[in-house]
N, C-alpha and C positions, 0 to 999 in steps of 0.2 A: 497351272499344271503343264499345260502347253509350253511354256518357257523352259521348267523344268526337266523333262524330256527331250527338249531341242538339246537342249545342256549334255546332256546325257547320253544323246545320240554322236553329239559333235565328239566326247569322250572315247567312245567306243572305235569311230573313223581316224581319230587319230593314234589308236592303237594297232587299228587294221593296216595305217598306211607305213606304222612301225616294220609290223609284220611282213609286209609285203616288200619293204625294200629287203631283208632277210631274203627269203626266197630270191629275189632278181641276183643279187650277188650270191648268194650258191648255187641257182641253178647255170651260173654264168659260169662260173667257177669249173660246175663239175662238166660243163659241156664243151667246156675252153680244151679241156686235157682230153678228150675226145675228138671233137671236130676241128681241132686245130686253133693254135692262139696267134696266127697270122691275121692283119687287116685285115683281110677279108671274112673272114670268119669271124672272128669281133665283131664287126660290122652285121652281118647277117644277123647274128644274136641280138644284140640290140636295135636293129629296122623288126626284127621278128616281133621282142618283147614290146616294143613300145606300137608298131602295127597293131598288134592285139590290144591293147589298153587303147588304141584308139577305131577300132571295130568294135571292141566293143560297148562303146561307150555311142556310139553310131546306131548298133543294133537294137540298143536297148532304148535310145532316146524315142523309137517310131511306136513304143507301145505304150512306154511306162506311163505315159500321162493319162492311160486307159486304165493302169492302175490304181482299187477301192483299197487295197492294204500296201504301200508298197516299203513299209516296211517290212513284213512279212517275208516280200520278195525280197531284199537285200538281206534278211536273216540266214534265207536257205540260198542266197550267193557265198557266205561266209563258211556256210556248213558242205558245200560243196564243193568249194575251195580247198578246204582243211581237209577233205577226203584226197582230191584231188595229190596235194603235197603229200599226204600219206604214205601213197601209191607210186609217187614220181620215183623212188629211187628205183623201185622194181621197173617202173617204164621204161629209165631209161637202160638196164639193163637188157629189155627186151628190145628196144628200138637199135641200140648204139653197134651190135654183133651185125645187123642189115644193112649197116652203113658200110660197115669195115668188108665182107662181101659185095657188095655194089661198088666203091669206092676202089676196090681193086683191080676191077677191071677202067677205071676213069682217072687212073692216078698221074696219067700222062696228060689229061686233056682239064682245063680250067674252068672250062665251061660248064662242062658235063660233070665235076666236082662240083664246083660250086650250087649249082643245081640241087644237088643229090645232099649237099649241105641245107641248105633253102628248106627242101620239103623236109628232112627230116628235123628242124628246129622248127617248121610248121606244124607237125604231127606231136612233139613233144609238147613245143611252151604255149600252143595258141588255145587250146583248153582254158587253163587258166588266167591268161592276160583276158581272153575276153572277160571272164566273171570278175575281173577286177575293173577294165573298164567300164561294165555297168553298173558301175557302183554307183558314180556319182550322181547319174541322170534320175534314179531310184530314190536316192535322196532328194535331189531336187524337186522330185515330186511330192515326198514327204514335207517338206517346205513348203510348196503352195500349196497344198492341204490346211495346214494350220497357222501360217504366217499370215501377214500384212506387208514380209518385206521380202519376198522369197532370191531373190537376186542376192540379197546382202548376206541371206544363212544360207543360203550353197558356198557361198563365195567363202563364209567362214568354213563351212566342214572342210573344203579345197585347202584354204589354210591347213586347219589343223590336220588332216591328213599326211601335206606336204612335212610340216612339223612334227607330226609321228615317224616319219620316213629316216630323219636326222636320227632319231635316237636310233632306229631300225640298223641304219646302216653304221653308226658306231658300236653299237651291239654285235651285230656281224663282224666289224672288220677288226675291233679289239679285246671282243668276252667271246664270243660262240666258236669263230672260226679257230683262232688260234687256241681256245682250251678241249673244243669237240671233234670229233670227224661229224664231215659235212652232213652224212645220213643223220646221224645224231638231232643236229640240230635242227635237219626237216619237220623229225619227229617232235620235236619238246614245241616248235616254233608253232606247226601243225596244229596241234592241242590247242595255242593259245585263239586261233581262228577257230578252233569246233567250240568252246566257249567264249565268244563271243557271238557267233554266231547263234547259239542259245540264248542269248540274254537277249539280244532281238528279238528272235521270236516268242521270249516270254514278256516281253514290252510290249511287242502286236497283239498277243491276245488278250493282254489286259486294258491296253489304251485304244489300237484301232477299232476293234468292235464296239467301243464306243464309242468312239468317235464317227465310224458310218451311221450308227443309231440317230447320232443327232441330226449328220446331214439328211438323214432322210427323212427326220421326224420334225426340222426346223426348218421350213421356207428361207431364213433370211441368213442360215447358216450357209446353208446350199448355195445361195447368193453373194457371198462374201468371198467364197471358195471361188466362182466363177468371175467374179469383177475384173475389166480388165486394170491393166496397168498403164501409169504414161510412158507414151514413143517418146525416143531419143530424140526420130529426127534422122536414123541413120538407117540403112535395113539390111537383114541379116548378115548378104554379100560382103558388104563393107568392111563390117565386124569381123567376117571370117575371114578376109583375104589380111586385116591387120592382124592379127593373131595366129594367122601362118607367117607373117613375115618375121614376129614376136618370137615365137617358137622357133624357127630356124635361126634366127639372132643369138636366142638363150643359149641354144646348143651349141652353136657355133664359137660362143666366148669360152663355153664351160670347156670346150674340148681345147680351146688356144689357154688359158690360163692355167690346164690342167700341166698339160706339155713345160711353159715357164715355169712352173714352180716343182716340178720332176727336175727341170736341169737343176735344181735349188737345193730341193728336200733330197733328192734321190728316187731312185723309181722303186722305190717297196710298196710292200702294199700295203701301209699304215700310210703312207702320202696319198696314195690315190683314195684310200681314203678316208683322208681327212677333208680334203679335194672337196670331193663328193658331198660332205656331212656337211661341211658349209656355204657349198654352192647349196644346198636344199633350205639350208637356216636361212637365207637371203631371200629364196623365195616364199618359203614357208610365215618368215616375219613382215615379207612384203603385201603378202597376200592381205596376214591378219590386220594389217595396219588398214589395208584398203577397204576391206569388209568390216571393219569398225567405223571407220569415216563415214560409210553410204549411209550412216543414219542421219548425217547431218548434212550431206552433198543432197541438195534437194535439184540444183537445176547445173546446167551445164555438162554433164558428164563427160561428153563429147572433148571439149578441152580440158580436162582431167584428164582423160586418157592420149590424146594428144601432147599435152606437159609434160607429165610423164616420161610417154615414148621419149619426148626431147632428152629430158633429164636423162634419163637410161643411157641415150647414146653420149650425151655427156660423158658421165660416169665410166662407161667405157671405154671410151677415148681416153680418159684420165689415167686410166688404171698403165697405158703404156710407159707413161711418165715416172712409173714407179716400178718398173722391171729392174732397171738399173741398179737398184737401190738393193734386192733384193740379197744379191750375193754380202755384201757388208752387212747387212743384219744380220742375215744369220752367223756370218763368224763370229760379230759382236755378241751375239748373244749364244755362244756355243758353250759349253762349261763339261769338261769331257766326260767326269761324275756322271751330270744328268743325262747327255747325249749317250752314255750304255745303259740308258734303264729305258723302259715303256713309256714310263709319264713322261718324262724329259720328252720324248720322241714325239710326243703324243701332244705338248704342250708346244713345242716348236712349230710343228706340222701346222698346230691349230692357226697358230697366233700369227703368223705370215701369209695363209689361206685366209683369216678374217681381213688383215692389212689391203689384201689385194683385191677381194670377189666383195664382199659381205655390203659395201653400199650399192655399189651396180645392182647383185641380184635383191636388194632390197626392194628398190624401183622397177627392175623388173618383176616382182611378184606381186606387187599392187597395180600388174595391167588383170590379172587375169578374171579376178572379181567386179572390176568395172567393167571389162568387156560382156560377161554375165548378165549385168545391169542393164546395160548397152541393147539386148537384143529380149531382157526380161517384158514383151508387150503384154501377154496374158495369162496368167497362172495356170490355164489347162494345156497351156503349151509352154509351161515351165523344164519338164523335162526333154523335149525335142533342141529346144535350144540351148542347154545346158549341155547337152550330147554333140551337136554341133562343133559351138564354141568348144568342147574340148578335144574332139577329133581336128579340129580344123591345126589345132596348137600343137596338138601330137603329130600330126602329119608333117608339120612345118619343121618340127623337132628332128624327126627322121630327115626329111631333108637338108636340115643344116646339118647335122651329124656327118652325114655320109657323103655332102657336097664338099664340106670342110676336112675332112679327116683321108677323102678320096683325091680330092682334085686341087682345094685352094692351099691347103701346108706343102703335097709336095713341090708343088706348082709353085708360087707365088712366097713360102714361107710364115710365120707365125706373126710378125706384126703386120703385113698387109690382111690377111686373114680376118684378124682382130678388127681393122679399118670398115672392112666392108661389113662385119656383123652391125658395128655400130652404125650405121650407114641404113642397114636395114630398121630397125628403130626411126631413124630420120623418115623414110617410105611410112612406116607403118605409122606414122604420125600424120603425114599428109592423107593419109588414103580416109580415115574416119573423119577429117573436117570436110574432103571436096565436097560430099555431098550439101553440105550447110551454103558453101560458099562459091555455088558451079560458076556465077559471072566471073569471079577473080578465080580459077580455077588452079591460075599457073602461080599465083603468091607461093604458095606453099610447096608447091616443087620447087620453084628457084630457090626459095629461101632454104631448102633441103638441099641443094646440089650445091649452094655457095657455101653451105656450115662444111660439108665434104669436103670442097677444095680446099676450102682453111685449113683443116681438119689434116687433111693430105699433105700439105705444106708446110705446118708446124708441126708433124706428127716428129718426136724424138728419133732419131736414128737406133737401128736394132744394133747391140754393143755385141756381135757373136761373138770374140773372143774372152769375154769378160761374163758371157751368161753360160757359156757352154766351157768354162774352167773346173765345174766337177769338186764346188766349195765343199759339197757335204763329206766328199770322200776324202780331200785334201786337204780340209781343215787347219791340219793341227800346222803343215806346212809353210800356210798363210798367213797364219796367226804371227808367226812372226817376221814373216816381209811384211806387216804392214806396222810394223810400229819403223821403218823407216819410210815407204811411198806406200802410194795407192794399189791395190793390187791391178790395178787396169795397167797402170806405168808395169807395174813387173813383171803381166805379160805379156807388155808391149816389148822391156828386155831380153828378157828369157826365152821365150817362143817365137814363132811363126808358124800363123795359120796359115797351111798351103790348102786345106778343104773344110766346106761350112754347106752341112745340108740338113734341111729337116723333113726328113722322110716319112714314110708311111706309118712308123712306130715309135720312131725316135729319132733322136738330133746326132748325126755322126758327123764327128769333124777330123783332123788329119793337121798335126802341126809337128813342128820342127823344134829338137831342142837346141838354141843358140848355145849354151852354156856347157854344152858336153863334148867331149872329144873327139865323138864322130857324127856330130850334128845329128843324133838320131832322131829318127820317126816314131810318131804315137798315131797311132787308131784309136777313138773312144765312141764311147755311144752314151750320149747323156751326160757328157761329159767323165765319165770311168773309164781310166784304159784297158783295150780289149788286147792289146799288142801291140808291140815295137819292135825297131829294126836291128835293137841289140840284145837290150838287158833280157828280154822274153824268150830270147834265142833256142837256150836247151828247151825249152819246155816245147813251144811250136815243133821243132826237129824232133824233138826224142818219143811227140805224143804219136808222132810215124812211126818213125824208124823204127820203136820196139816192137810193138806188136806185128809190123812187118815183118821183122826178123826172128820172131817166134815162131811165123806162122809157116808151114811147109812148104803152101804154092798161095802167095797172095793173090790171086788174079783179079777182083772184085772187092773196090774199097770206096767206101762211103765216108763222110768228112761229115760231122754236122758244126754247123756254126766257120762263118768265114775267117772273124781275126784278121791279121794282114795277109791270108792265103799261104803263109810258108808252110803249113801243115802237109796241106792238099802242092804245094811245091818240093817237099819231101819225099811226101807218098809219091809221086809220078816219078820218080827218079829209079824205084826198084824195078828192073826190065820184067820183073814175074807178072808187074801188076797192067789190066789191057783193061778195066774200065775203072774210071775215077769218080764219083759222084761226090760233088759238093753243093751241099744244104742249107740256104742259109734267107731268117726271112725278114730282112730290112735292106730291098733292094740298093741303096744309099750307102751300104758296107760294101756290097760289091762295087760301086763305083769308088769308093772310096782306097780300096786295095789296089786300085790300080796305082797311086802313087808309091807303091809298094815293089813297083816292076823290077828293081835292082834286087829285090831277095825274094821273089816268090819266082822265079824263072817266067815271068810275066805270064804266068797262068789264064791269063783272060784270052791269052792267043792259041793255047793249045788243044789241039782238035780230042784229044783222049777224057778232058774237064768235064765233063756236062754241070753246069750250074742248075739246080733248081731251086725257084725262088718259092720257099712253101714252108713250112712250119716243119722243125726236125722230126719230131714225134710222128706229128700226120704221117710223113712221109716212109717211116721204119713199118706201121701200121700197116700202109697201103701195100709193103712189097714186101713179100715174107719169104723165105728161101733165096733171098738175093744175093746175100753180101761174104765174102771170106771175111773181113774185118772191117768193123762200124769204129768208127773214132766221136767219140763227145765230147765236142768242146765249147760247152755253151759258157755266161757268163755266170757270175757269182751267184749263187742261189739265194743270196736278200732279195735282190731285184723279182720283183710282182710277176711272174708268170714261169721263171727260169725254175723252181723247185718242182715242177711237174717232169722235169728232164734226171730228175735223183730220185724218182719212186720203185716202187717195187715192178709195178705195172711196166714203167716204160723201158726196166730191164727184161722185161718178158718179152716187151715186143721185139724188144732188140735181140733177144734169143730167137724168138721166129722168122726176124728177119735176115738170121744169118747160116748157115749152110752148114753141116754137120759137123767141121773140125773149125767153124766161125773163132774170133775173136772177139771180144769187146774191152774197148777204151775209154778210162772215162776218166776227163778231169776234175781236179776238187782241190778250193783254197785248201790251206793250211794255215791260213792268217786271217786277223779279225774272225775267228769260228771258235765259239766252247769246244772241247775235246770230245764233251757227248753228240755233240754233232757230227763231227766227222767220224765218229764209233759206227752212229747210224747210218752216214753212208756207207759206211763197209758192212756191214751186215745186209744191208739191204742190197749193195751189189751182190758178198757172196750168197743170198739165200738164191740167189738165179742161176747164179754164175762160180758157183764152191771150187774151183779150179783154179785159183789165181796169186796176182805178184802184186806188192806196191812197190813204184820207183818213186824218186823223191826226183821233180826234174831240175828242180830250182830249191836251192837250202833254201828253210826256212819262206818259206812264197807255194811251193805249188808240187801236188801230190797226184801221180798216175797208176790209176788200179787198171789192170791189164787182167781180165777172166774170159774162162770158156766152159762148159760145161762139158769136157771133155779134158782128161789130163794134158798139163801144158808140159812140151817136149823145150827140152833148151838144150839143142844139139850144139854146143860151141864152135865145132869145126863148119860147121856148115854156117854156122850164123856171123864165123869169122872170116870164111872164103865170101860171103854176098857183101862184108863189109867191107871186102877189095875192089868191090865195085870200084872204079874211079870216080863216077859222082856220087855215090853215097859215102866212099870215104871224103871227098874235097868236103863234103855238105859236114860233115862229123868233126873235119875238121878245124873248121873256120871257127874264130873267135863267137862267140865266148865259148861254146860248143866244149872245143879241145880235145874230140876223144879223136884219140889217134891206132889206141889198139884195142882189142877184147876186151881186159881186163878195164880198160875206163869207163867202157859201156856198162859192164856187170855193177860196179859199185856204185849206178844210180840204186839196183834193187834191194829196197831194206829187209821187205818183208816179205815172207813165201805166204803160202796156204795155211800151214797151221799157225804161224805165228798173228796172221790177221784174223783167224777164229778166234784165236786167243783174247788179242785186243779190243774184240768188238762184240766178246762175250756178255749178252744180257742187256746190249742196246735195242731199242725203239727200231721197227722195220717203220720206213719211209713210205707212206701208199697213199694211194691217189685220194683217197677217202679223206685222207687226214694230214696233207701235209704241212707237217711243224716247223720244218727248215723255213716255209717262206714267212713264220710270223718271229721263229726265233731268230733269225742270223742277223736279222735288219738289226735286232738289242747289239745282237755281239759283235757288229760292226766294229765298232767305236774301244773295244776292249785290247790291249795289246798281248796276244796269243801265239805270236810268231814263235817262240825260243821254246814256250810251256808247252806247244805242240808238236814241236820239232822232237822236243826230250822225249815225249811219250812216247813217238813213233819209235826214233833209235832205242830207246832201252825195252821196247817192246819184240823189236827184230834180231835177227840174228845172219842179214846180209844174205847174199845170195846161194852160200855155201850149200844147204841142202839140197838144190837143185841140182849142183854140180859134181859131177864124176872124176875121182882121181889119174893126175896126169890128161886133161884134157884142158888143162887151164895153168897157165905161172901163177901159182899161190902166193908168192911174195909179190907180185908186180901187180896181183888185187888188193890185198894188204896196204899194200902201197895209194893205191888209186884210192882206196877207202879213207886213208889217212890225209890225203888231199883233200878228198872231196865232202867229207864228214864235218861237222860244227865243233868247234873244239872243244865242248861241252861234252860230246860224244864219244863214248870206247871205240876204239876200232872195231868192227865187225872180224872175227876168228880171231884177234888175239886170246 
């Protein structure tokens, strides 16, 4: 019966550890578009959530072994949990409104933000991370209760747990998220922890009450229970300082493998996670594999878990050897069909995330259950050391996370990174034999520091210009340079990288096209370009100029998102405007613009810029009444965090943030996007913002909606004497730009006010709760939509004409501009 039950229990933990990766990713989610989705703030979120999983797991270790039902107790953890998720969406609307009031007066200072982030992710997620932490130690004590092996069946719940987690987080990241809003699925996900959490407690009162009966009424039951166990050999110390060095290893690879295989996959959020779902399969099948063996590992454990440690850093070190590799599989295996559906996404993602992680964390997840073993000396102190040992790994965790994602990528870059996780492995493989072997003490370090140097010395060369080419976006491009050279040769032809950085968020590089007529420049991130020194010309200029020149008295203009700075080198040019605020958060853009100095009027030199490096949103949030005109210019909304910048909400803020006759700008593809998609972002701009224009700034590429919530004025005379400016006209003028008068300017605008209610009547509003852009767009990537969304727009419009007042404009010489600058598919606008 006993057996059966263990069964049973292990069943129920790996649907809890489903559940529970669910919550970590929405509550990350919904707190990201909140407290900001800057490193630092990620960072906090996750030292917050996994801090708590390992306090609590601490807390609970100093009692639970005093525990006579402790199933009982894990029952009404589960039940209290599921209350907990219940309640969070309401929490966090009560905690999140304290932030946005306290954070406004700290919005200048880092410190004092960051702080005020801290406690308030302390106040929210530490509730429940502890009750999840103590899960494990509660079991563990249910296992020396009724086991003989209680090290090897915690080691399996750990397993299956982890192994629940997998399905958890694919659950989340391609059924719940993208078909629910996120309350939604707190609620349904909730329910499934309140019924579980009942099945325990009807398992406790039908088995543990008898089961105390027996201990108390059988001598040699009671005696069995207490027996101790064989010592390793090793003590606790040991154990734990290997398994923080374990844990800071594991994290450390996951967060460098994650980074490579973004520049691969793309940075949506079906690659991170997929990421994710098999970094946990690696642990989760390493674990099971470990916790199956202990029945048969009778002696040595000690060098099992030393082997191991070795093999791991092996495995890791291997895996750089295969980076290279990476970008030609995926083109090989690209097929355009599949790459615009889900599963295609979903099978690629997987299959090159198993090729890379899946043996490393295999061997990494059968240390955790040997370490278990390791320190398992007596069944009443089964749960004290089961809390240890996992606090000790989650600490370590934190620490790698946040050493590596803080200091060793921006530092040092992503395959030294990688060197020294595996490195740590080699440590944590010496540290649990010195004790066995103190005379020859130093064997095992030297022989750990000589694998290093080799290690060091053979390690493949990082290929930047060949990992950070941006295969997933450029595909189809490649596809056919390579049936003549290697794609590495063609961008050894074609390009020159003049910058290679991998920053705090992402990989931003800066190269040169050999092969164009004006050797132009690209900015990318992740390899996607964010801008260049040509073709992106009108778009960069005109996301200024217009709304500038809308605007009465510009005096106050905020930039979000850097680009190559010609934006915020635009806007400084209007003499109206006397402060410029540029927002932008992957420090590594801003160094990277500076090779940009011949077209952004070297913007990093000029005293009127303030750059701040902080997340856009946060920062609209923190200053409310500030700005005559916000300009948005983030990247492409597939990419994992950028669709929190097209919701409904952070067009509010950005009404708050703007000052009574405010503008707001905001850009949006028009390529690779369903038509329903970009419907939704104009609905959800005008439900804030009902006053507004779209400009086309780029045929067929790139669309500028321009609202206010206040009627827009287009005084012609006056918007044509500021474009006399001499630097705003030289800047209007220059290639590719071309506008030289009024009327070239006006025929960017397609659409007025009513013509875009029209278009985007009975679309989806975009809200933070539920936002679809970032699971749909990544499909429509791959889909060619340029021309079929161009049409919609132009036969949806009707040009600029309703705006404008007779005799204040040459109607033939806009006719004319329209007839240039229109897709020849396109009527002229007034004809």
């Amino acid at each position: 019966m006993v057996r059966y039950l263990t069964y049973f229990i292990g069943f129920i933990f790996f649907f809890s550890g489903a559940l529970a990766l669910v919550y970590e990713v929405t509550w990350t989610r919904m707190l990201s578009g909140e407290l900001g989705s800057d490193a630092l703030a990620v960072a906090t979120l996750v030292a917050v959530f996994m801090g708590g999983l390992a306090l609590g797991a601490h807390l609970a270790s100093r009692w639970a072994d005093q525990l006579l039902r402790p199933l009982k107790a894990y029952g009404f953890l589960e039940i209290l949990l599921s209350s907990y998720v219940l309640l969070s969406p309401w929490l966090f609307k009560l905690f999140l409104p304290v932030f946005g009031l306290l954070g406004h007066q700290a919005a200048d200072n880092i410190w004092l933000l960051s702080f005020l982030r801290l406690l308030l992710s302390i106040l929210i997620l530490l509730p429940p991370t502890l009750l999840m932490g103590a899960t494990l130690p509660f079991l563990a004590r249910f296992a020396a209760q009724n086991t003989q092996h209680s090290g090897q069946v915690t080691g399996l719940f750990y397993a299956l747990n982890t192994l629940g987690a997998v399905i958890g987080c694919l659950l989340a990241g391609f059924v719940f998220l993208p078909l629910l809003p996120m309350s939604t699925t707190l609620y349904l996900v909730a329910l499934g922890n309140l019924s579980l959490g009942g099945l325990v407690l009807l398992l406790s009162h039908r088995y543990e009450s008898l089961s105390q009966a027996r201990l108390e009424t059988d001598p040699r039951a009671s005696a069995t229970a207490n027996m101790p166990m064989p010592a390793s050999g090793v003590g606790l110390p040991w154990v734990a300082a290997a398994v923080t060095l374990t844990g800071a290893a594991g994290l450390a690879c996951q967060l460098v493998w994650t980074r490579v295989l973004v520049l691969v996959l793309g940075a949506s959020a079906y690659a991170f996670t997929s990421v994710l779902a098999v970094f946990l399969l690696g642990l989760g099948a390493g674990a099971l594999t470990s916790a199956l063996l202990l029945k048969w590992i009778k002696k040595g454990l000690v060098y099992w878990f030393a082997g191991l440690s070795l093999a791991a850093a092996v495995a890791v070190y291997a895996t750089s050897y295969q980076f290279a590799l990476l970008p030609g599989w995926f083109i090989q295996g690209y097929e355009a069909g599949q790459a615009a559906s889900l599963l295609g996404q979903f099978q690629t993602n997987i299959l090159l995330s198993l090729l890379i992680i899946l043996l490393p964390t295999w061997l990494m997840g059968m240390l955790f259950p040997l370490a278990l073993q390791l320190v398992m000396t007596h069944r009443e102190a089964a749960a004290r050391n089961t809390g240890h040992i996992y606090f000790w790994n989650t600490l370590g965790a934190i620490v790698g996370a946040l050493g590596v994602g803080f200091v060793l990528i921006p530092l040092a870059g992503l395959m030294p990174s990688l060197l020294l996780a595996a490195s740590a492995f080699l440590v944590a493989a010496c540290l649990v034999v010195f004790p066995l072997i103190k005379k020859l003490w130093y064997l095992p370090g030297l022989l750990a520091l000589n694998l290093l140097l080799v290690g060091v010395y053979l390690a493949p060369p990082w290929k930047q210009h060949l990992m950070a080419s941006g295969v997933s976006e450029y595909v189809e491009a490649y596809r056919g340079v390579l049936e003549e050279m290697s794609l590495e040769d063609f961008l050894e032809e074609a390009t020159e990288l003049l910058y290679y950085r991998d920053g705090l968020t992402a990989t931003v590089t800066v190269e040169r096209d050999k092969l164009s007529r004006n050797q132009d420049l690209y900015i990318s991130t992740n390899g996607k370009i964010d801008g260049s020194s040509y073709l992106d010309m009108p778009t960069q200029k005109l996301s200024a100029h217009l709304p500038l020149l809308l605007h009465e008295k510009p005096e106050s203009v905020a930039v979000i998102g850097m680009g190559t700075g010609v934006t915020v080198a635009s806007a400084s040019l209007h003499p109206e405007v006397e402060e410029l605020v540029l927002v932008e958060i992957e420090p590594a853009m801003v160094e990277g613009a500076k090779l940009f100095a011949d077209y952004n009027h070297r913007l990093h030199e000029m005293p009127q810029v303030d750059i701040k490096m902080t997340d856009g949103r946060l920062h609209i949030y923190l200053n409310p009444a500030s700005y005559d005109i916000i300009i948005s210019e983030p990247s492409n909304p597939w990419i994992a965090g950028i669709a929190n910048l097209f919701t409904q909400e952070y067009y509010e803020l950005g009404a708050r943030s703007l000052k009574s006759e405010g503008i707001f700008a905001q850009w949006i593809q028009i390529y690779d996007m369903e038509i329903d998609n970009i419907r939704s972002v104009v609905a959800t701009f005008q439900s804030v913002f009902p006053h507004s224009l779209a400009a086309i700034t780029l045929n067929e590429a790139d669309l500028l909606l321009v609202g206010s919530q206040q009627p827009l004025k287009l005084d012609t005379q006056k918007i044509q004497r500021r474009m006399s400016h001499p630097a705003i006209s030289e800047d209007l003028a220059a290639e590719p730009v071309s506008i030289h008068q009024l009327e070239e300017l006006l025929a960017h605008i397609w659409l007025t006010e009513k013509e875009l209610q029209a278009f985007a009547q009975g679309a989806r509003i975009h809200r933070d709760d539920y936002p679809f852009l970032m699971y749909e767009a990544p499909v429509s990537r791959y889909l060619e939509t340029r021309r079929s969304n161009s049409k919609a727009l132009g036969e949806a419009g009707k040009g600029v004409f309703p705006l404008l007042e007779e005799n204040t404009y040459d109607r033939e010489a806009l006719l004319e501009a329209y007839q240039r600058q229109l897709p020849d598919y396109l009527r002229v606008f007034g004809d």
